[in-house]
C-alpha positions in Angstrom: -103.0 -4.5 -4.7 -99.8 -5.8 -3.1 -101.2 -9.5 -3.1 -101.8 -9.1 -7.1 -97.9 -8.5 -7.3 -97.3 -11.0 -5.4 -99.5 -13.2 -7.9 -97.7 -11.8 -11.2 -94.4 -12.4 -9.1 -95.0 -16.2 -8.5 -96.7 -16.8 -12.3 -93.4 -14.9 -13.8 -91.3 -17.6 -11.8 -93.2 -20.7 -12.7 -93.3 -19.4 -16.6 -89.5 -18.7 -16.1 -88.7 -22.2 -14.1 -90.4 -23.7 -17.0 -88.5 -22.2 -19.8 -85.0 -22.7 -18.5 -85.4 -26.9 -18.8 -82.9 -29.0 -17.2 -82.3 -29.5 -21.1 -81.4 -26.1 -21.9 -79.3 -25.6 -18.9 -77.3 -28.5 -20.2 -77.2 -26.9 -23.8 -75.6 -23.5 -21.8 -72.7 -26.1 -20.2 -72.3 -27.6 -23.5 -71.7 -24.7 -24.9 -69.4 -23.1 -22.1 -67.2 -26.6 -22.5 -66.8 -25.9 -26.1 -66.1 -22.4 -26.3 -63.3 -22.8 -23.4 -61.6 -25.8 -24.9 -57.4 -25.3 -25.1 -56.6 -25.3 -28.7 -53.1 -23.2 -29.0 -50.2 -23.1 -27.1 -47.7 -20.0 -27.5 -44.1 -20.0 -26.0 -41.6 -17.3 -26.4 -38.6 -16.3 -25.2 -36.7 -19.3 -25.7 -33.2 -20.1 -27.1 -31.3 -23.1 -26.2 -34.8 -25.0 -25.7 -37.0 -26.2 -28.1 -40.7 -25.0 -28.5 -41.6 -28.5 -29.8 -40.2 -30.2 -26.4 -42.2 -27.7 -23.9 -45.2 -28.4 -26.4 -44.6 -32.5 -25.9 -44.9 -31.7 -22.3 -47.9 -30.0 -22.7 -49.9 -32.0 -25.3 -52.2 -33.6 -22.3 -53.7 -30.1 -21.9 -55.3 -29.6 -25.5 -59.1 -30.4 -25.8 -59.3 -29.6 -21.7 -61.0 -26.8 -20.5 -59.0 -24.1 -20.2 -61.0 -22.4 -17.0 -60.1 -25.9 -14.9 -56.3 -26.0 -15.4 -54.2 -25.0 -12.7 -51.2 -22.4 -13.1 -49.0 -24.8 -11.2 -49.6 -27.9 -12.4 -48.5 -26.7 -16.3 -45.3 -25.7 -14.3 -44.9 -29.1 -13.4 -45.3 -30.7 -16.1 -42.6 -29.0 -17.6 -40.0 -30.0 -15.1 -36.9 -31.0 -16.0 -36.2 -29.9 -19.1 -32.6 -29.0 -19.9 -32.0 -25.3 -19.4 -35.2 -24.8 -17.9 -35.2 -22.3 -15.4 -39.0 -21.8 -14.8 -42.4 -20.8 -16.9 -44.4 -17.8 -16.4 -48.0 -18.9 -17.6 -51.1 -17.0 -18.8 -54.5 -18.1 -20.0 -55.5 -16.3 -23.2 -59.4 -16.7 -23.3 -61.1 -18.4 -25.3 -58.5 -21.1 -26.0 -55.1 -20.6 -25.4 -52.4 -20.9 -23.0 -49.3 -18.5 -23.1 -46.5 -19.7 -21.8 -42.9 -17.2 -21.5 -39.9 -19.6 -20.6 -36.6 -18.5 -18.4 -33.9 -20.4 -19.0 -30.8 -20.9 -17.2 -27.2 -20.0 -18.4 -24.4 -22.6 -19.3 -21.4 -21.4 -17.9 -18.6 -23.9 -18.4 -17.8 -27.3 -20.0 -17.1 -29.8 -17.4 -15.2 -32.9 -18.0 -16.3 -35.7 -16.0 -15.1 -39.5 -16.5 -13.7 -39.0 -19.7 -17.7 -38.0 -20.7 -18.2 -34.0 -21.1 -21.6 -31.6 -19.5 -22.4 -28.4 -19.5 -22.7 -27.1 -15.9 -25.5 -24.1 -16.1 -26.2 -21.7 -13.9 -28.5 -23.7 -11.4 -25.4 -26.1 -11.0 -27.1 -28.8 -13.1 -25.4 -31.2 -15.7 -26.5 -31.5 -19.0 -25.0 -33.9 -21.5 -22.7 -31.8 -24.2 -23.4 -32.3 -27.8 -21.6 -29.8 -30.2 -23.6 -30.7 -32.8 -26.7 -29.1 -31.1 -25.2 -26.5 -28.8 -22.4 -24.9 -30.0 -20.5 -24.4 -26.7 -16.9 -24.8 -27.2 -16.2 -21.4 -26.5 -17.0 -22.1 -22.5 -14.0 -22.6 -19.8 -13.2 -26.3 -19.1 -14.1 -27.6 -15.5 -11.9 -30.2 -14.4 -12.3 -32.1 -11.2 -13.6 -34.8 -8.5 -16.8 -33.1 -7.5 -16.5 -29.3 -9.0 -20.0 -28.9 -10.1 -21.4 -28.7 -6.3 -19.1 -26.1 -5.6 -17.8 -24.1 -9.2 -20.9 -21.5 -8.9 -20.1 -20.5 -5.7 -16.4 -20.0 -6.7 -17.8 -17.9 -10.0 -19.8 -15.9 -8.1 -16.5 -15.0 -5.8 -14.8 -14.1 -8.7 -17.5 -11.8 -10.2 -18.2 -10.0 -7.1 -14.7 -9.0 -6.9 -14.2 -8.0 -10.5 -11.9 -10.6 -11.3 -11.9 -10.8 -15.6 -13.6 -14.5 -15.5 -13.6 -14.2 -18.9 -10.2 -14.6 -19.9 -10.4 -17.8 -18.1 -9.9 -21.3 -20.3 -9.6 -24.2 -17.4 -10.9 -24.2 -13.8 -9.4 -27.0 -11.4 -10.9 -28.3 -8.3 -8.9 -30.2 -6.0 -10.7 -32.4 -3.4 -9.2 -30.4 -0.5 -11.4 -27.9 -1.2 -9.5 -25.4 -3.6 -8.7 -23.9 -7.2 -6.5 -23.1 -9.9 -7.4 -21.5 -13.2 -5.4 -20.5 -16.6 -6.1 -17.9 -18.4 -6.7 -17.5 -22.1 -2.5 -16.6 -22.0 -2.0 -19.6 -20.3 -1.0 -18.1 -16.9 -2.0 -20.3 -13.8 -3.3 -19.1 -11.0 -3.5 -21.2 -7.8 -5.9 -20.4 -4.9 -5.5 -21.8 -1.3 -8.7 -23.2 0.9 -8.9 -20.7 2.7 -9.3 -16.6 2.3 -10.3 -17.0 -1.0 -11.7 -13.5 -1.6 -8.6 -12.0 0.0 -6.5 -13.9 -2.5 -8.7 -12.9 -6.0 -8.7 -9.5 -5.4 -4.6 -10.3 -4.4 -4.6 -11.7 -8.1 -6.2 -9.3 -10.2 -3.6 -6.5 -8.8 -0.5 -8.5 -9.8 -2.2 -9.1 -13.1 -1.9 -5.9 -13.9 1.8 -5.5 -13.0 4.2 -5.2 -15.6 6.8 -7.1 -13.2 4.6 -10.1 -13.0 3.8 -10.1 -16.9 6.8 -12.5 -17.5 5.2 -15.3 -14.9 3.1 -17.9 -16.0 2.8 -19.6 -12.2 0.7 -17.3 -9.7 1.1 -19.2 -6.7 -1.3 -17.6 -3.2 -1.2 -20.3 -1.0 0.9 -19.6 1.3 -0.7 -17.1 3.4 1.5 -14.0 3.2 3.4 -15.2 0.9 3.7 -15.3 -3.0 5.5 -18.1 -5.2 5.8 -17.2 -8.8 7.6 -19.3 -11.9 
């Protein structure tokens, strides 16, 4: 009895070999390839970018099949566009790629050679055009250099609760310091070193009512306080 199953056994897999052709296997892979092509791309969450310019970037990717592409190689792609922080991608079987963008912040207008950018918050220059991005509203950054070192100086000012939003100009100086006015035109100048000491020095003699009738805040004389 057991060598008749083993009979049926072996006739079931040469009937079943010679069903599955090498032609009907390449019908199934056919088939897979069609049914996983990319057709759609979605992208949300942006604002200052365009969906058309991440989908530009991504154009190569359509008609490929979507089970082959790599997660980081559509992040690469994308590189370098303006106010592009980073992607978060997702396939969407059968045929689509979802794609949610972070973008990065503009923080100031800086004015370099006579041309202005927008500095954003990973420090990078962008060409300004107030006919696309309406920006005007953003501090002016004046200064040899200032976009290496103006987000480190921002994030001073925010950590100590200085109001770095009544700020209109910042000014970096190439030995290694700042000054800023204030939306009522007060000037504040900062010395190289103690910086923190001096911000939180500032804010308090903001808020007295003797130093309202000052519009020069001078800290850098350490221990000292110069005022016009």
């Amino acid at each position: 009895m057991k060598k008749i199953y083993i009979i049926i056994l072996l006739v079931a897999c040469l009937i079943l070999l010679s069903t599955f052709s090498k032609t009907s296997l390449n019908s199934i892979k056919i088939k897979k390839n069609y049914f996983f092509k990319v057709k759609n791309i979605e992208i949300v969450n942006t604002s200052l970018i365009k969906e058309e310019e991440i989908k530009k970037k991504l154009s190569y990717i359509v008609g490929k099949n979507i089970l082959n592409l790599k997660k980081q190689e559509i992040k690469n792609s994308v590189f370098g566009i303006n106010f592009l922080k980073g992607i978060e991608v997702k396939k969407k079987y059968p045929d689509t790629i979802f794609i949610k963008v972070k973008e990065t912040i503009p923080l100031a207008i800086l004015i370099k050679k006579e041309k202005k950018y927008l500095i954003d918050s990973e420090s990078r220059l962008i060409p300004f055009d107030k006919n696309i991005i309406p920006f005007n509203n953003l501090p002016n950054i004046f200064g040899e250099d200032a976009e290496s070192h103006f987000n480190d100086f921002l994030q001073n000012l925010k950590k100590n609760n200085f109001p770095y939003k009544k700020i209109k100009n910042y000014f970096y100086y190439q030995s290694g310091r700042w000054d800023i006015k204030l939306l009522n035109d007060k000037t504040i100048k900062f010395p190289i070193n103690e910086v923190t000491k001096s911000i939180k020095e500032s804010i308090e003699l903001l808020k007295r009512p003797d130093f309202a009738e000052y519009n020069i805040i001078d800290l850098r004389v350490s221990g000292g306080i110069i005022v016009e």
